[in-house]
Kinemage of the C-alpha trace (Angstrom):
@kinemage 1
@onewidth
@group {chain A} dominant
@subgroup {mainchain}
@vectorlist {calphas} color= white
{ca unk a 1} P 111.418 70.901 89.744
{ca unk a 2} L 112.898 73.982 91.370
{ca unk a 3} L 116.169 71.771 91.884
{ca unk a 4} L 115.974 70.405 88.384
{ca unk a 5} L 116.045 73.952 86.747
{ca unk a 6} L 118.882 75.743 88.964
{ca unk a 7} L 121.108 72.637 87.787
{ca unk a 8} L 120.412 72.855 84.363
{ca unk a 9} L 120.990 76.571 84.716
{ca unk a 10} L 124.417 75.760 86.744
{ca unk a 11} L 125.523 73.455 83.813
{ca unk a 12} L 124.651 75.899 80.918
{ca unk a 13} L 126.901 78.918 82.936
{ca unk a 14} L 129.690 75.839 83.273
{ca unk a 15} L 129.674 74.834 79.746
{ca unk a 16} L 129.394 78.558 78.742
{ca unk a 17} L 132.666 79.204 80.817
{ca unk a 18} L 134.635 76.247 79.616
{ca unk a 19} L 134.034 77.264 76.142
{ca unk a 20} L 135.555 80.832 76.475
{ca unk a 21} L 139.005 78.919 78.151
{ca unk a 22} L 141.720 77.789 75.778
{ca unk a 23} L 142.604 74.233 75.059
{ca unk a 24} L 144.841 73.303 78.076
{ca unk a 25} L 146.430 70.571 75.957
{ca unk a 26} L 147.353 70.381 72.686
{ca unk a 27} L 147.441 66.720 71.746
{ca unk a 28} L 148.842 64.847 74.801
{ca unk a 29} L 151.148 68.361 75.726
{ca unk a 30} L 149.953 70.726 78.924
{ca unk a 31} L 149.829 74.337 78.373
{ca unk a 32} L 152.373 75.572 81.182
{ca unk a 33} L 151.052 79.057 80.600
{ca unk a 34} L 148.310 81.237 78.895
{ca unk a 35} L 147.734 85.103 78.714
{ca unk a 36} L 147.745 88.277 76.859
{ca unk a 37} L 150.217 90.568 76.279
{ca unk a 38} L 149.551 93.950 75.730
{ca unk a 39} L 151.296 95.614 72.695
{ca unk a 40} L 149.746 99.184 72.497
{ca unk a 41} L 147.063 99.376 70.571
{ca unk a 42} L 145.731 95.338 70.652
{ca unk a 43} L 146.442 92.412 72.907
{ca unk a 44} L 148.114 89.623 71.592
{ca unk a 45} L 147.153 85.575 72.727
{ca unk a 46} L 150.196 83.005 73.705
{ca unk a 47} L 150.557 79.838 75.051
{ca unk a 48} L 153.755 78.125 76.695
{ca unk a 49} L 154.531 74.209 76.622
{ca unk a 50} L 156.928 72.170 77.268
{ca unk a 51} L 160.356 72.466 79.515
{ca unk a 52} L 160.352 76.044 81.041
{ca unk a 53} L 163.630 75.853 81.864
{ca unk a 54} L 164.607 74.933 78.493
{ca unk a 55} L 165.624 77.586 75.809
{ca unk a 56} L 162.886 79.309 74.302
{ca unk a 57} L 161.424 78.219 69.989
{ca unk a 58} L 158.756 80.521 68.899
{ca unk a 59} L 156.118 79.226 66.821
{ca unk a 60} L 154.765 81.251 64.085
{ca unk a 61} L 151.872 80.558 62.483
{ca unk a 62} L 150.575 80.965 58.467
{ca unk a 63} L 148.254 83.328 57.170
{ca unk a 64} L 145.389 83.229 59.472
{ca unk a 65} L 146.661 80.518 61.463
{ca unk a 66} L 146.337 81.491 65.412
{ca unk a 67} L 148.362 79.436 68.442
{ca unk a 68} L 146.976 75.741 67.704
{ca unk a 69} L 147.884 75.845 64.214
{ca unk a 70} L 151.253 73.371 65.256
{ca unk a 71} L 148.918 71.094 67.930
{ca unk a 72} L 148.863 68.353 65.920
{ca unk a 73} L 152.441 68.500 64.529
{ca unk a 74} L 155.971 69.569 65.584
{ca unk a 75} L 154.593 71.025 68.707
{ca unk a 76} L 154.243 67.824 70.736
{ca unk a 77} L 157.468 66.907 70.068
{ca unk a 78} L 159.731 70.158 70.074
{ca unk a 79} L 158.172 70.371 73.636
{ca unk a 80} L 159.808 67.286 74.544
{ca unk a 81} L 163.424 69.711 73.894
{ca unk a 82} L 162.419 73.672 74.307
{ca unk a 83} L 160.200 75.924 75.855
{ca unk a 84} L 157.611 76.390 73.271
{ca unk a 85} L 155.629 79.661 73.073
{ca unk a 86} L 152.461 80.056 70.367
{ca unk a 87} L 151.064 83.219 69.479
{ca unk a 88} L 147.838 84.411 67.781
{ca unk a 89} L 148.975 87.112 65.442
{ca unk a 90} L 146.438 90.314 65.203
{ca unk a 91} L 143.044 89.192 63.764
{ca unk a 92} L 143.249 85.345 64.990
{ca unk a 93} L 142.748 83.606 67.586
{ca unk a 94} L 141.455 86.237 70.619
{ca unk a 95} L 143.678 88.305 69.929
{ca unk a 96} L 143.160 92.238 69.125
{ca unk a 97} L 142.598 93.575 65.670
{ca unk a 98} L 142.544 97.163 64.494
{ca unk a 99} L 141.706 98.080 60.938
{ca unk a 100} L 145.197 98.719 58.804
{ca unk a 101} L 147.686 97.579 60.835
{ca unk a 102} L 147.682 94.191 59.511
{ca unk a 103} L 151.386 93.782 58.233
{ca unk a 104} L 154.380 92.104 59.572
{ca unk a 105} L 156.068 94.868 60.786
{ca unk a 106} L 153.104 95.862 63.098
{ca unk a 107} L 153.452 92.058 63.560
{ca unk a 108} L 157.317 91.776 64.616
{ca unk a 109} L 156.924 94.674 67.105
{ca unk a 110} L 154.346 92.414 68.947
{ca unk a 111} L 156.777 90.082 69.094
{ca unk a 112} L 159.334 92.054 70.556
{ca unk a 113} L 156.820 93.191 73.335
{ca unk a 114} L 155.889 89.422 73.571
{ca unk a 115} L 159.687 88.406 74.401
{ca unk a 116} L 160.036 91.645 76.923
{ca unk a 117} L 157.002 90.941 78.417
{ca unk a 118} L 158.394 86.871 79.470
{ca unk a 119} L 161.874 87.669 79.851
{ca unk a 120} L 163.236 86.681 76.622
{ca unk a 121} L 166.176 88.115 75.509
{ca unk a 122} L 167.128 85.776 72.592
{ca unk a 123} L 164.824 83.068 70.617
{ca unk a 124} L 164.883 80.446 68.123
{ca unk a 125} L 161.975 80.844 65.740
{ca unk a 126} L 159.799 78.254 63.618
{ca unk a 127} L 157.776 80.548 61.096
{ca unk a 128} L 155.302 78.399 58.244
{ca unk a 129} L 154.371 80.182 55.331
{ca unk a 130} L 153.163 83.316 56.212
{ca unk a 131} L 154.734 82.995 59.600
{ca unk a 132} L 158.448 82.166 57.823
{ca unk a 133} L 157.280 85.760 56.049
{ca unk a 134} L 157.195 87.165 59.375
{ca unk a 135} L 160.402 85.182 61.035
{ca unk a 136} L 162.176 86.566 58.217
{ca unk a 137} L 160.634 90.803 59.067
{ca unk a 138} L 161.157 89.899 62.399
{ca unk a 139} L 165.091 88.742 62.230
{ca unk a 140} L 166.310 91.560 59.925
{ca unk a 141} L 164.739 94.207 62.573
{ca unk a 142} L 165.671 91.999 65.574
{ca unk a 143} L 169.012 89.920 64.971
{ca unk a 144} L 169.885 90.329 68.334
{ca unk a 145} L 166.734 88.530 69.677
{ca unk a 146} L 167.143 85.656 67.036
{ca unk a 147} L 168.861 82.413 68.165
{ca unk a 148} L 168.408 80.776 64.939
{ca unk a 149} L 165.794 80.745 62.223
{ca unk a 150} L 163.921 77.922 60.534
{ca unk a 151} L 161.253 78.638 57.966
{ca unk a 152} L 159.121 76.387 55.588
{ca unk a 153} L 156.946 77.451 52.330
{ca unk a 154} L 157.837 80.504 52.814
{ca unk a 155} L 158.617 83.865 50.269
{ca unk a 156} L 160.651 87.079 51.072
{ca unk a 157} L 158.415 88.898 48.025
{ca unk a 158} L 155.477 88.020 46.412
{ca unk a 159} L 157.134 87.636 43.021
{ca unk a 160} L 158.228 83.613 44.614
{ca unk a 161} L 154.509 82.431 44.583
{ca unk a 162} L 153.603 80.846 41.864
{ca unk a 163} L 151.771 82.893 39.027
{ca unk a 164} L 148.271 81.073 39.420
{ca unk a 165} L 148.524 80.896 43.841
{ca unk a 166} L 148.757 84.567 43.581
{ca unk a 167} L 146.130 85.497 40.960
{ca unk a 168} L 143.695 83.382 43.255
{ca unk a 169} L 145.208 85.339 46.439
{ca unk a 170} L 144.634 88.667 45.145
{ca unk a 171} L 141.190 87.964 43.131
{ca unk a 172} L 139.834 86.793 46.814
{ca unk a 173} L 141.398 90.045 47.915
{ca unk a 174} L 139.415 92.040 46.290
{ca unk a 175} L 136.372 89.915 46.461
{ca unk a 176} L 136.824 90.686 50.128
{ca unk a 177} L 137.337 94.408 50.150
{ca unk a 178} L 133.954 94.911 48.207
{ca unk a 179} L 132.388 92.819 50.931
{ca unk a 180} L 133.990 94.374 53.480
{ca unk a 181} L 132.587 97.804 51.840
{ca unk a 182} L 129.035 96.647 51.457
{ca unk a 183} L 128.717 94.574 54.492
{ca unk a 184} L 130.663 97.383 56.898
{ca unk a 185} L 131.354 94.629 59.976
{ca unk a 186} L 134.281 93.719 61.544
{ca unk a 187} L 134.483 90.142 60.611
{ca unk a 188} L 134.452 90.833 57.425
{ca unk a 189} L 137.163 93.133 57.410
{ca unk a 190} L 139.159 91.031 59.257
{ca unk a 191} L 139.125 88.485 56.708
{ca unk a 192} L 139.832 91.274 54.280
{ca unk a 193} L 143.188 92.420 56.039
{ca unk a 194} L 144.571 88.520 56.860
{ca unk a 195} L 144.214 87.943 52.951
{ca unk a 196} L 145.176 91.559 52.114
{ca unk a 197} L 148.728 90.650 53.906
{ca unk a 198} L 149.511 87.750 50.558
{ca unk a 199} L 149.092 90.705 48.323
{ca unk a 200} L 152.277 92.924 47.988
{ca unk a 201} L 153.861 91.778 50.813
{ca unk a 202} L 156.558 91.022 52.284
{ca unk a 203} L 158.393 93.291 49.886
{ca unk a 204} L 161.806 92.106 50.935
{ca unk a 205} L 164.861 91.943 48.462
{ca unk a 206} L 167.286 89.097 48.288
{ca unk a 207} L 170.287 91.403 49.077
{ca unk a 208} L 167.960 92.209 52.483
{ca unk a 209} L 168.372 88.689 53.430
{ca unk a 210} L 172.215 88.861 52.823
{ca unk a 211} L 172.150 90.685 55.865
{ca unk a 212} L 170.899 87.770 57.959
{ca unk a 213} L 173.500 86.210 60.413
{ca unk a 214} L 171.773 83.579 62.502
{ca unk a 215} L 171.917 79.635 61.230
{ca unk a 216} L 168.761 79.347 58.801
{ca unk a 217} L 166.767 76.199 57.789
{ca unk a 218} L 165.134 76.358 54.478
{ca unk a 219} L 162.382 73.711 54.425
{ca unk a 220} L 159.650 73.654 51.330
{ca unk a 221} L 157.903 71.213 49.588
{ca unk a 222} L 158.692 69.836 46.610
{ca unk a 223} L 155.107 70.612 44.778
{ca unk a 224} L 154.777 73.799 47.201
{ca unk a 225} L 152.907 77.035 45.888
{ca unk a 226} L 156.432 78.846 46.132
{ca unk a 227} L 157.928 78.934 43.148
{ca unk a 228} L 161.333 76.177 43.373
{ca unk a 229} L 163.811 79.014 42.104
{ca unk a 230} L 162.827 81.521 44.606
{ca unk a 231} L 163.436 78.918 47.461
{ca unk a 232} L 167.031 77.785 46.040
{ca unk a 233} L 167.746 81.498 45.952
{ca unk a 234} L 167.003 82.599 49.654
{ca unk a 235} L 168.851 79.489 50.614
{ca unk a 236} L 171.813 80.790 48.688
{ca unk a 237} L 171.901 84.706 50.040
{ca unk a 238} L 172.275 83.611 53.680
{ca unk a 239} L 175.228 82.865 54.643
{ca unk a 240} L 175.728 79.573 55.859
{ca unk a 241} L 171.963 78.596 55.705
{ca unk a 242} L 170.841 74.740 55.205
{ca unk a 243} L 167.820 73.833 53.014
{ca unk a 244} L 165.749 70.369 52.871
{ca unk a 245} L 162.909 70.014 50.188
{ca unk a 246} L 160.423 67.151 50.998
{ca unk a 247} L 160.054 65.289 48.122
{ca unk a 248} L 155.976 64.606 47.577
{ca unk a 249} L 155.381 67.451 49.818
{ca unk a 250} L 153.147 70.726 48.977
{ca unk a 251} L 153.085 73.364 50.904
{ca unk a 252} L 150.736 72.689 54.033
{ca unk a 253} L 151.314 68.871 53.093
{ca unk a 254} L 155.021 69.147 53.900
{ca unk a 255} L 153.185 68.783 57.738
{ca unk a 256} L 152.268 65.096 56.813
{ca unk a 257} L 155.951 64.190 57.062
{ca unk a 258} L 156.345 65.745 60.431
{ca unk a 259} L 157.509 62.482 62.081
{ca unk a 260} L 159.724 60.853 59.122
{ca unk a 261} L 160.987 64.452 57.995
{ca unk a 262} L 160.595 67.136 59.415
{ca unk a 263} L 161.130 66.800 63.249
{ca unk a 264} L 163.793 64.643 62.881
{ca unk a 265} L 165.972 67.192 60.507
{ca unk a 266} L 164.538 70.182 63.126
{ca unk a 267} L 166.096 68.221 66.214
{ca unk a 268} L 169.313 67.343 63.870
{ca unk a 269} L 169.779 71.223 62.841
{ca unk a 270} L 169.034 72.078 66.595
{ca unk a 271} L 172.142 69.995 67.398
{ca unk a 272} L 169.417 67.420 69.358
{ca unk a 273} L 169.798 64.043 69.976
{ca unk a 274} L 166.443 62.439 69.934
């Protein structure tokens, strides 16, 4: 019996171990490398796939979205071409939070610390929704760390989301800031400050954009929550930029085409032959 119960004990510590690791795989793809990197006053989660030698396509991920959020679509198959890395933005995933630093400037400095920290001077970028909010922060600051620049549903202000998406956005808002003030935990405010970052921001101009030099890719959905106009419009003040709307896609839904649509107009704007 003695036997019996250090076992069982043996297995519970195991099982209580593996659960605190990341997912080595996403899908069928090995994660070449996982850590922290350590940008002040959090640390910040990653994960590398695919060719290491290869150039470098950072995935960024929507509001509240952490380093799996692309696991089960473009990332299996823009590892078969780059060296992918994933992040978990503040307040996801395991990485750090501290209350009121959640916006994307904060955000695009942990970036840059990110690419110093793995030897990355220059980048291409893959930013949905949120994270195309960020790609966009990130590439005015940081040009010179930008390869090139794809986003997909995604706004420079909040005046592009639809009138109704952002009523709902900021009513939850401030549901969860009297929550947050009643219930006083971390969680909670957590979920207050990831929501709180739809709500006035980004705060980015059209002429802002101008200033963008990098080849852009323009994706959104035809049904998506951002308004049609403001899309057409960002495509228009970059120089140079391409655009593709998925007809029958919404916003998140635009993923469901990943294999007819969207990975094959990625690899064509990448200059890949698949």
């Amino acid at each position: 019996m003695k036997l019996v119960g250090k076992v069982t004990a043996v297995i519970l510590v195991l099982s209580f171990v593996f659960s605190l690791m990341p997912l080595a795989y996403a899908g069928d793809v090995e994660m070449k490398e996982y850590g922290f990197v350590d940008c002040g006053d959090i640390k910040m989660e990653y994960g590398i796939y695919g060719n290491m030698n290869a150039e470098p396509l950072l995935l960024l991920p929507p509001n509240g979205g952490d380093m799996h959020c692309f696991d089960d679509s473009i990332l299996p198959e823009m590892s078969k071409h780059f060296k992918v890395i994933t992040v978990s933005p503040r307040g996801t995933g395991n990485s750090g939070w501290v209350d009121g630093t959640m916006n994307f400037e904060t955000m695009a400095e942990d970036l840059v610390k990110l690419l110093d920290y793995l030897n990355i001077e220059k980048t291409h970028i893959f930013g949905f929704s949120d994270g195309g909010n960020l790609g966009f922060v990130f590439t005015l600051a940081h040009q010179d760390r930008v390869k090139s620049l794809v986003v997909m549903g995604s706004n420079i202000n909040t005046w592009g989301t639809n009138t109704f998406d952002q009523i709902q956005i900021t009513y939850q808002y401030i549901v969860l800031c009297i929550e947050a003030w009643i219930k006083g935990d971390e969680e909670t405010k957590i979920r207050r400050d990831i929501k709180g970052m739809m709500v006035g921001q980004p705060s980015l101009t059209f002429k802002d954009i101008a200033e963008i030099k990098v080849p852009v890719l323009n994706i959104y959905g035809e049904h998506d929550m951002i308004q049609r106009w403001h899309s057409k419009k960002i495509t228009r003040s970059i120089e140079g930029a391409q655009e593709l709307m998925v007809i029958g896609g919404g916003h998140s839904t635009c993923f469901e085409y990943t294999d007819t649509i969207i990975n094959p107009t990625l690899l064509k704007f990448y200059g890949i032959t698949a």
